[in-house]
C-alpha positions, 0 to 999 in steps of 0.5 A, a space after each residue: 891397947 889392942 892387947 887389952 881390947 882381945 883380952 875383953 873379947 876374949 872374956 865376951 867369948 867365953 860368956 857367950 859360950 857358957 850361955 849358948 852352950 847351957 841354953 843348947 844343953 837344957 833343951 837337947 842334953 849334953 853334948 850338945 852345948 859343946 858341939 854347937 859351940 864348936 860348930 858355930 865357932 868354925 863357921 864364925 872364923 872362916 866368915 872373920 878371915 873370909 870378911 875381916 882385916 888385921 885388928 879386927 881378925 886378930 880381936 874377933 878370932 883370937 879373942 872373941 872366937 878363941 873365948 868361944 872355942 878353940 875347936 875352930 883353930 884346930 879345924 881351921 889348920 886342918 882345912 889348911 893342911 888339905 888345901 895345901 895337897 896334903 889330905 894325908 897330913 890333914 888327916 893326921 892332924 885332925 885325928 891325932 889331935 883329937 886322940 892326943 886330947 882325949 888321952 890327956 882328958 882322960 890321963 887328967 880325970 884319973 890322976 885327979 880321981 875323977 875316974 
């Protein structure tokens, strides 16, 4: 049941990233939409692990917060890494994740001939 309850968050998230991020992009231009979403969607996660408990992290994180973006895992881990005294390790992650995906956008506009 949980699984099923994650998977309609999970679609929630995606709806609410989809409006905010039109609504944001209409009134400013992209990229706006994606960076707000991504922004908000860190602060939410940190606020679910900082407030909520077990089926409620899991479904708001996962779930709803993963259907929003995937942005605020990705600096959730690099926060971790930080904390954790590795700066250096944090800062490999946070940069060579983001080089790795815009070479793999890019890689996959021009196979696809969108370049």
């Amino acid at each position: 049941m949980i699984w099923l309850v994650m998977a309609l968050a999970g679609g929630l998230g995606a709806v609410a990233r989809v409006l905010t991020s039109d609504k944001v992009n209409a009134r400013f231009g992209a990229p706006w939409g994606t960076i707000t979403v991504n922004i908000v969607g860190t602060f939410l996660l940190v606020v679910l692990l900082g407030f909520g408990k077990g089926d409620v992290v899991f479904v708001g994180g996962v779930g709803a917060l993963g259907g929003f973006t995937t942005f605020s895992a990705w600096m959730l881990d690099s926060v971790r890494l930080s904390a954790a005294g590795g700066s250096n390790a944090a800062l490999r992650h946070l940069f060579g994740v983001a080089l790795v995906a815009v070479a793999l956008a890019g890689a996959g506009l021009w196979m696809f001939g969108a370049f």
